[in-house]
VEXDREN-2710 file (C-alpha; in Angstrom, 1 decimal):
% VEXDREN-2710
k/r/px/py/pz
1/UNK/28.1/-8.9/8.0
2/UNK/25.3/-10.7/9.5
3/UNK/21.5/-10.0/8.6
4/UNK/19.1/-10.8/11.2
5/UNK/15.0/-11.3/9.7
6/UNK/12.8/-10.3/12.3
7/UNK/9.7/-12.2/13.2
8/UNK/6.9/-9.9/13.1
9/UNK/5.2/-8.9/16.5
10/UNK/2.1/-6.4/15.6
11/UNK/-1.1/-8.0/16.2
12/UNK/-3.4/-8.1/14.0
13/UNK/-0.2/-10.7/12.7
14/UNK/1.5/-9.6/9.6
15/UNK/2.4/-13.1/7.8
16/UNK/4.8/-11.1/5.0
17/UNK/8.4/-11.2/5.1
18/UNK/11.1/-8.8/4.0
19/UNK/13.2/-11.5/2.0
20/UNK/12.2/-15.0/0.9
21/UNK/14.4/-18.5/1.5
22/UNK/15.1/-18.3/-2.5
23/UNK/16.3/-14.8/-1.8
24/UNK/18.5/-15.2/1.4
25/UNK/19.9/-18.5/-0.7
26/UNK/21.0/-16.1/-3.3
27/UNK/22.4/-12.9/-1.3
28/UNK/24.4/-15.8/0.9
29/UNK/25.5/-17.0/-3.0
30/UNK/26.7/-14.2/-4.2
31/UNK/28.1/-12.7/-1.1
32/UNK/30.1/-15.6/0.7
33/UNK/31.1/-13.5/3.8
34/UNK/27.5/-13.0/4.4
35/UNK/25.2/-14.7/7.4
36/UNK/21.7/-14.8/7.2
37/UNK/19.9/-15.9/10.6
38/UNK/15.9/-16.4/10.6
39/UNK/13.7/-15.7/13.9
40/UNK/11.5/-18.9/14.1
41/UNK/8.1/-17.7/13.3
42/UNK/4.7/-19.6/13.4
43/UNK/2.4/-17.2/10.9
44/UNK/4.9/-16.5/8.4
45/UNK/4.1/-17.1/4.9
46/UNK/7.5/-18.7/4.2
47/UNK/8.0/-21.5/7.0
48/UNK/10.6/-22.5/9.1
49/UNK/11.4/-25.5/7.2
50/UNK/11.2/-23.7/4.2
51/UNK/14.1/-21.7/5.1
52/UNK/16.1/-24.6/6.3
53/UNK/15.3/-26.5/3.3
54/UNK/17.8/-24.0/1.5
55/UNK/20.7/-24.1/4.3
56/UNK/19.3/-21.2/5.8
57/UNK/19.8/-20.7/9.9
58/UNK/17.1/-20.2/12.6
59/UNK/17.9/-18.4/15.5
60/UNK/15.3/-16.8/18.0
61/UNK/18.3/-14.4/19.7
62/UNK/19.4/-12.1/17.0
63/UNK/21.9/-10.0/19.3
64/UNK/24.8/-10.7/17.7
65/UNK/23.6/-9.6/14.1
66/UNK/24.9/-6.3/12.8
67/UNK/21.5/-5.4/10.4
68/UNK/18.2/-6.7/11.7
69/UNK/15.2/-6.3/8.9
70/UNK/11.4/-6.9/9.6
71/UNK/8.6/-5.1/7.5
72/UNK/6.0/-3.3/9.9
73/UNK/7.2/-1.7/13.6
74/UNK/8.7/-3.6/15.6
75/UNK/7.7/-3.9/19.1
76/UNK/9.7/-1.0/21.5
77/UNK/10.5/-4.4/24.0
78/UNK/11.9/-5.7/21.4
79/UNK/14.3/-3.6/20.1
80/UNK/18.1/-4.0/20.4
81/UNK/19.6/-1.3/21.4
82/UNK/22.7/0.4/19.3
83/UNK/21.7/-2.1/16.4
84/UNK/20.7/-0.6/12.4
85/UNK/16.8/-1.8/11.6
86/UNK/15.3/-1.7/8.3
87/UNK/11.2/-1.8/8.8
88/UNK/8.3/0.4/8.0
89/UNK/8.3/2.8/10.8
90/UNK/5.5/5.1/10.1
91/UNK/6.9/8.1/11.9
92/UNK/8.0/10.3/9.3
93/UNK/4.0/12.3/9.1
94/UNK/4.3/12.6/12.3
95/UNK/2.2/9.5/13.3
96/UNK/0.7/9.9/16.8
97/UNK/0.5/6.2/17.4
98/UNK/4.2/5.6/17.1
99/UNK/5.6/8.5/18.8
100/UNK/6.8/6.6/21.7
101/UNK/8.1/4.1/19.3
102/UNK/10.1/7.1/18.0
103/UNK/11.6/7.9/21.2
104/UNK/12.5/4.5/21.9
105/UNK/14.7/4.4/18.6
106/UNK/16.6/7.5/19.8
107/UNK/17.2/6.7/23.3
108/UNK/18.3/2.7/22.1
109/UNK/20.8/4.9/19.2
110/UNK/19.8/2.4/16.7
111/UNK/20.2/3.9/13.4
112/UNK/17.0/3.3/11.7
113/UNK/16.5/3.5/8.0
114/UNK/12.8/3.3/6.7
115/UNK/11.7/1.2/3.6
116/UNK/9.7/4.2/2.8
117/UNK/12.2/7.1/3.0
118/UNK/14.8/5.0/0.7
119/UNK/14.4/7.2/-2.6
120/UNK/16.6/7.6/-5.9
121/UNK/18.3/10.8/-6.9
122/UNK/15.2/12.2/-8.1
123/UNK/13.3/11.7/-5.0
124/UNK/11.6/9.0/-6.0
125/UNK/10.4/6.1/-3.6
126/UNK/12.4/2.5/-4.9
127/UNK/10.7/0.2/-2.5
128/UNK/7.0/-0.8/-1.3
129/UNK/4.3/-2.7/-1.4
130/UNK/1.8/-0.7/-3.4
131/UNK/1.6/-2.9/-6.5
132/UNK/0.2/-5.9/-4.6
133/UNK/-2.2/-3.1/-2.9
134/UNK/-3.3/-2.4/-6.6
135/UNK/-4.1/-6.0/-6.7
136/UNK/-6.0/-7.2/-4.0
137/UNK/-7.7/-3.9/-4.2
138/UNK/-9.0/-4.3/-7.4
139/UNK/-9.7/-7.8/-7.2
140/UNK/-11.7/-7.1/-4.4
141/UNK/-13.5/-4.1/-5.8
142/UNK/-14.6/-7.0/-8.7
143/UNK/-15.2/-9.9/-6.1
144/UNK/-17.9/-6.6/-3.7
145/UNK/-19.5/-6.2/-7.1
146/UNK/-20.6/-9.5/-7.7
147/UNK/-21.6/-10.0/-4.6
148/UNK/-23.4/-6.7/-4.5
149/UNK/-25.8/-7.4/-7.6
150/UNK/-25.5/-11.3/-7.0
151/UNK/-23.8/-12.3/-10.2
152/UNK/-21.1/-14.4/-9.1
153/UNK/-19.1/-15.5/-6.3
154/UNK/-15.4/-15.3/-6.0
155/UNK/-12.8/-16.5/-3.5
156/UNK/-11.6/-14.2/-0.7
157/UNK/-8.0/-13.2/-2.1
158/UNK/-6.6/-13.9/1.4
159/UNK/-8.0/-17.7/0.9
160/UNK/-6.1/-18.3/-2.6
161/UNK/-2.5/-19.5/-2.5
162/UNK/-1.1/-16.9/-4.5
163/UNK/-1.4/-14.4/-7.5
164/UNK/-1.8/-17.1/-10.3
165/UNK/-4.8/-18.7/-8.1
166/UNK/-6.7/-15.1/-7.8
167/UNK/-6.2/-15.0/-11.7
168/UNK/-7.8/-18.2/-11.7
169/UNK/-10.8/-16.9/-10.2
170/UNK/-11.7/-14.2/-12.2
171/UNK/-12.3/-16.5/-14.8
172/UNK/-15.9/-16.8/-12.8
173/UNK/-16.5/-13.0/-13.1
174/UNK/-19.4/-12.1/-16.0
175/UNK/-19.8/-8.5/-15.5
176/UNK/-22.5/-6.0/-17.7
177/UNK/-21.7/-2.9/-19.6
178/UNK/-20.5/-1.3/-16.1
179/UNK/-18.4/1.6/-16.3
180/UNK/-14.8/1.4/-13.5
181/UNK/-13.0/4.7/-12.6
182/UNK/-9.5/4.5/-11.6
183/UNK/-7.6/7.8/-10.2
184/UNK/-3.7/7.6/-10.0
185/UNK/-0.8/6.7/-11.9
186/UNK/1.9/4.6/-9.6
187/UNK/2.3/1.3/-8.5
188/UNK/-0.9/1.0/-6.6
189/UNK/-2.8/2.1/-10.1
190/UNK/-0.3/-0.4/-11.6
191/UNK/-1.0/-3.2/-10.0
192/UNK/-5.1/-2.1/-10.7
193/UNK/-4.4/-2.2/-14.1
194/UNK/-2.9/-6.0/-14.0
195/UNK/-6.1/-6.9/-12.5
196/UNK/-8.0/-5.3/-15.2
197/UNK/-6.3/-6.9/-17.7
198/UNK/-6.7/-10.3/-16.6
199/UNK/-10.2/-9.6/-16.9
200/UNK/-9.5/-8.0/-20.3
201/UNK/-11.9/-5.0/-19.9
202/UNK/-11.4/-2.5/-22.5
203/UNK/-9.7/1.1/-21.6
204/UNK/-11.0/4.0/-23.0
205/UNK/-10.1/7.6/-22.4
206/UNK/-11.7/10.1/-20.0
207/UNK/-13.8/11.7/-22.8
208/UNK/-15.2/8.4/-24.1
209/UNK/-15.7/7.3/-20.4
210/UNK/-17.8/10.4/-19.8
211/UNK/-19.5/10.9/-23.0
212/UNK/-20.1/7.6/-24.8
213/UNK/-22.2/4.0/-24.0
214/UNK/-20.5/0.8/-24.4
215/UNK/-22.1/-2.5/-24.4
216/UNK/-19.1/-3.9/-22.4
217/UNK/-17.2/-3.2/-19.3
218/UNK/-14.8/-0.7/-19.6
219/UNK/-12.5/1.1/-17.2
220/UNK/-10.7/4.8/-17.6
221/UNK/-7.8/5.8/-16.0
222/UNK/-7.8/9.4/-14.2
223/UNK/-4.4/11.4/-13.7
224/UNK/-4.3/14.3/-11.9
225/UNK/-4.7/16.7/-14.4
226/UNK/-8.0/14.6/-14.8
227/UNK/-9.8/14.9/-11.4
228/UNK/-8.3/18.6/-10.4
229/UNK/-8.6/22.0/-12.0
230/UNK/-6.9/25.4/-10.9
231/UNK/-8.7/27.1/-8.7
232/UNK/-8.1/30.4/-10.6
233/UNK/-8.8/28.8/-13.7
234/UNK/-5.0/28.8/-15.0
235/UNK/-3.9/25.9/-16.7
236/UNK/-2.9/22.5/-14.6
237/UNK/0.8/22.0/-14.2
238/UNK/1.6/18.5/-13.1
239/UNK/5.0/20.4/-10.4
240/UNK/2.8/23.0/-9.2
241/UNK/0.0/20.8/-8.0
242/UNK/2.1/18.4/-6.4
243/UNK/3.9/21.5/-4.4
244/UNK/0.6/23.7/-3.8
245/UNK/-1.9/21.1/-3.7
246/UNK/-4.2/23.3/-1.7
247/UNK/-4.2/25.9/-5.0
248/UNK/-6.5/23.1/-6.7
249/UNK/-9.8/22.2/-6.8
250/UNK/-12.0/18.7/-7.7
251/UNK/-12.9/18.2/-11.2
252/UNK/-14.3/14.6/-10.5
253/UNK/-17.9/15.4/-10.3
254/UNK/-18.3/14.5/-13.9
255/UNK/-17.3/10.6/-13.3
256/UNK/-19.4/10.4/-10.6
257/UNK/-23.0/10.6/-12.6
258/UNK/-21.5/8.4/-15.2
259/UNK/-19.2/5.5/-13.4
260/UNK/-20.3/2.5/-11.5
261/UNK/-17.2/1.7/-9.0
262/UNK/-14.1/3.9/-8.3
263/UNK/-11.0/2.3/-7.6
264/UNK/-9.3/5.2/-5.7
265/UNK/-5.1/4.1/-6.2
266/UNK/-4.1/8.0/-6.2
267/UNK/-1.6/9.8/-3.7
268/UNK/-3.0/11.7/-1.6
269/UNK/-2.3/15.3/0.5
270/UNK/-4.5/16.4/3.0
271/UNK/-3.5/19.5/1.7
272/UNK/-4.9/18.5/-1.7
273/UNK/-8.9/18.6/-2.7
274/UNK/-11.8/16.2/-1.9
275/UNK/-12.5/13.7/-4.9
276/UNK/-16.2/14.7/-3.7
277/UNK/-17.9/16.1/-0.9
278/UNK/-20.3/14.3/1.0
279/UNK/-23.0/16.8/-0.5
280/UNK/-22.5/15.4/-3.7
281/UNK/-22.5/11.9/-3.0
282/UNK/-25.9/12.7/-1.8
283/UNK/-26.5/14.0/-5.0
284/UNK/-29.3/12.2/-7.5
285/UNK/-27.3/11.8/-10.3
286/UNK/-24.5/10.6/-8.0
287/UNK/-24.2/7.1/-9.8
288/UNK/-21.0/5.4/-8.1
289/UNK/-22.3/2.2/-5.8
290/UNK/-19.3/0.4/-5.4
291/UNK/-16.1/2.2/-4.2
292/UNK/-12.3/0.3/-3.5
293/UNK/-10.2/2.8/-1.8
294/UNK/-7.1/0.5/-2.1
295/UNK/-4.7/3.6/-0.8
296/UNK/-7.5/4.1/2.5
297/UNK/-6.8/7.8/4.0
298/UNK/-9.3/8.1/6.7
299/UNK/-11.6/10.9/6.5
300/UNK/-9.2/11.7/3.5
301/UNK/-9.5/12.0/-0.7
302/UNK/-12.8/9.6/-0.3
303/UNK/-15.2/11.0/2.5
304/UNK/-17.0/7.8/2.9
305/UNK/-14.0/6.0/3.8
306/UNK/-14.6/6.7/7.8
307/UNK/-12.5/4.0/9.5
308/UNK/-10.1/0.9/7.8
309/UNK/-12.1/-2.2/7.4
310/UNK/-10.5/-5.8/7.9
311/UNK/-8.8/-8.5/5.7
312/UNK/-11.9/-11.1/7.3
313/UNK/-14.5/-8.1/7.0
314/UNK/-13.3/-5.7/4.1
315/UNK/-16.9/-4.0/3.1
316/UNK/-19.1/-1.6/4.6
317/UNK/-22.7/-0.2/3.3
318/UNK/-23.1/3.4/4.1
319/UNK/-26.1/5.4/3.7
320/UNK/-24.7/8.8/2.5
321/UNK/-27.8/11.3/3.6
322/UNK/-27.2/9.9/7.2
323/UNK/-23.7/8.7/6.8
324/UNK/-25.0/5.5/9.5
325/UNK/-23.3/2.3/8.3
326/UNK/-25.5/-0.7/7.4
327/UNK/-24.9/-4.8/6.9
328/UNK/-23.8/-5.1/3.5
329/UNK/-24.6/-5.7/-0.2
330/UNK/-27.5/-3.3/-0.6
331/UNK/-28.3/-2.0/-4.1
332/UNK/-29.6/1.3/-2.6
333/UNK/-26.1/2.3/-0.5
334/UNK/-22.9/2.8/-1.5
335/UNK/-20.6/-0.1/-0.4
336/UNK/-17.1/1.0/0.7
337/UNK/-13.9/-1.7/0.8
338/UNK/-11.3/0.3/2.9
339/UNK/-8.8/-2.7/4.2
340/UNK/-5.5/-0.8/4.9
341/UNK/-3.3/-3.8/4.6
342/UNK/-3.8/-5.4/1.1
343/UNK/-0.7/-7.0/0.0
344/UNK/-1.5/-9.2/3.3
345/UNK/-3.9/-11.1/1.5
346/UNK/-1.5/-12.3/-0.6
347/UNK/2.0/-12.6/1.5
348/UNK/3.9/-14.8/-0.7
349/UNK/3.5/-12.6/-3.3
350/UNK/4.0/-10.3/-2.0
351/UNK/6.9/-10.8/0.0
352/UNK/9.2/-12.3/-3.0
353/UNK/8.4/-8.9/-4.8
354/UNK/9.5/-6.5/-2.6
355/UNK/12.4/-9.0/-1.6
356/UNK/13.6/-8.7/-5.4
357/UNK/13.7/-4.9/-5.0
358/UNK/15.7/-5.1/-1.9
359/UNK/18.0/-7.7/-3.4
360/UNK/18.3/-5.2/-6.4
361/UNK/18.1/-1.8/-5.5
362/UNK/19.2/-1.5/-1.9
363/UNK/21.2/-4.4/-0.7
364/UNK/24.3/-3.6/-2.8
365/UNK/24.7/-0.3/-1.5
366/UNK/24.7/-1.9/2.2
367/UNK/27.0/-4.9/1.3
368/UNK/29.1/-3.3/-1.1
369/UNK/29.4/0.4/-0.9
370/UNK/27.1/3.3/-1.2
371/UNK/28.7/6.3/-3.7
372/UNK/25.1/7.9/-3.7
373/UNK/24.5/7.9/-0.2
374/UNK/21.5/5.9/-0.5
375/UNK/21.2/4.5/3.0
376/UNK/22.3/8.2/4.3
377/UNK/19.5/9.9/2.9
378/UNK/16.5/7.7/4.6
379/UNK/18.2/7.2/7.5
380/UNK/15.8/8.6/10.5
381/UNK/17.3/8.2/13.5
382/UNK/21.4/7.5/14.5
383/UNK/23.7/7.7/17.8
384/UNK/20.7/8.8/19.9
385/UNK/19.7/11.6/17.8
386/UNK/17.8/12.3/14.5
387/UNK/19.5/12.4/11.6
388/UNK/19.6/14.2/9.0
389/UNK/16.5/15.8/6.9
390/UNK/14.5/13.8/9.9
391/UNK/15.7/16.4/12.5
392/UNK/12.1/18.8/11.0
393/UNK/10.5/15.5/13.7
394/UNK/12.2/16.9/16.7
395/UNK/9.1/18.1/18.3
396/UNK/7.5/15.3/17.5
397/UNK/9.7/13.0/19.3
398/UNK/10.0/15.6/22.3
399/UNK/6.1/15.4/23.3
END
């Protein structure tokens, strides 16, 4: 088999990488009838040289590859037709913006599985990027604050090398007795809570977080169970909310007159409740100035996150009686960080992370064999049609 890595073509540039040189060197170890060829690339985190420094091959015409992997969408001119692409597709919500790129998959019959559709037996998603979201959205949710009240100054986390340099810099954070709410519980909380930890802030439960003063920082995290309530009244039952979403109500209010940031890291359905309603955050008691919506659904679980902000401009100041958008740190508006591509800010990192999970979890069911139907099951489109529990996007692709 040969594996083609795609250089990536969506603008703003995506410097991230679906496997790293150490991991092609090791798949080509371990699996001798393998190839591995690299499309040149001048923005990628891992260089050309880099690759070549461990015997692997650039090539800039990948026709002759059987797989071809990238990480975001790749350009509709540059798809090769009757080929099978691994990439983040964004199709499977029904995503306006790549309908045509939809299309183009069918009518090429390349057989496309998603990075995001590739789930276990229980359903459960086995790759992403989420924890490095967690991250760089909780570092950045600590680097806004300090600016905000101008206690300290941190380095942009696109700026430091990697992980163990952002850890470096938090050595410069001095924070008060500030209270930090954080809703969810999966890798994007995860990679919060590592964050958090570096800083060694204490954790203390929702009750103590609501009810009690500390003369330290301190942080709670918020489950579902915690921020949403029946809307009968009946008790909270984790299945039933995640199927009828829209039979639940918020329960957040609470943490709002008491916390000083939210990290927002929680799933979200449309179909499920507001955190908060923009009359509330208009609210006196309303006591949240700093909020890091690291999972960024527009208009979504966070009203005031309004559009995605930018690795080189991540904040926004919003006035929530008039909702108009100011220059930010102000102390008297609530400042909003709503970048939609975090693990970007650190690529390396990134990149050798989710390369690990593809090298463990998914590659040995595509050079080996596949007894669970793995690859099947997220496959979206094949021979020219969709496929399988993807055909429910049929009038989707047909507009």
């Amino acid at each position: 088999m040969k594996i083609g890595i795609l250089r990536e073509g969506k603008n703003p540039p995506d410097k991230r990488v679906p496997l790293s040189p150490f991991e092609c060197r090791t798949l080509l170890d371990k699996y001798p009838e393998l190839e591995i060829f690299v499309q040149p690339s001048p923005i990628r985190c891992f260089t050309d040289s880099e690759y070549q420094a461990l015997d692997i091959n650039l090539k800039e015409n990948l026709s002759d590859c059987d797989v071809l992997m990238g990480v975001k969408e790749v350009k509709i001119s540059d798809l090769i037709p009757e080929k099978k692409y691994f990439f983040f597709s964004h199709t499977i919500k029904k995503q306006a913006h790549n309908r045509e790129l939809l299309k183009a998959l069918i009518k090429n019959k390349i057989e496309l599985i998603d990075y995001e559709t590739l789930t276990n037996k229980s359903g459960e998603r086995i790759l992403g990027f989420g924890r490095y979201a967690g991250i760089v959205g909780s570092y950045n949710a600590i680097l806004g604050y300090g600016l905000k009240y101008n206690l300290y100054k941190l380095k942009p986390a696109h700026q430091c090398k990697d992980k163990l340099e952002l850890e470096l810099e938090l050595k410069k954070v001095k924070l008060g007795n500030i209270k930090i709410a954080v809703t969810g519980g999966g890798r994007v909380a995860n990679g919060v809570f590592e964050i958090l930890s570096a800083l060694e802030l204490k954790k203390v439960s929702p009750n103590e977080f609501i009810n009690e003063t500390f003369n330290e920082p301190v942080y709670t995290q918020l489950q579902p169970n915690e921020y949403v309530i029946k809307k009968d009244d009946s008790a909270y039952v984790r299945n039933d909310f995640f199927q009828n979403p829209q039979d639940y109500k918020s329960a957040f209010l609470p943490f709002t007159k008491v916390a000083d940031v939210l990290i927002s890291a929680h799933y979200w359905d449309p179909k499920s409740p507001l955190l908060f309603t923009w009359d509330e955050l208009s609210l006196p008691d309303f006591k949240i100035k700093l909020i890091s919506d690291v999972t960024c659904d527009i208009d979504g679980s966070v009203p005031s996150t309004t559009h995605a902000t930018t690795i080189d401009f991540p904040f926004y100041d919003i006035d929530v009686k008039t909702k108009q958008e100011y220059n930010t740190f102000s102390t008297d508006k609530l400042t909003v960080m709503s970048v939609d591509n975090l693990p970007c800010e650190l690529p390396r990192d990134s990149s050798e992370g989710f390369g690990n999970d593809l090298i463990n979890k998914v590659l040995p069911f595509l050079l080996d064999h596949d007894p669970e139907n793995l690859l099947e099951r997220a496959t979206i489109t094949k021979d020219g049609n969709l496929y399988g529990k993807f055909i429910y996007l049929q009038d989707y692709a047909s507009q």
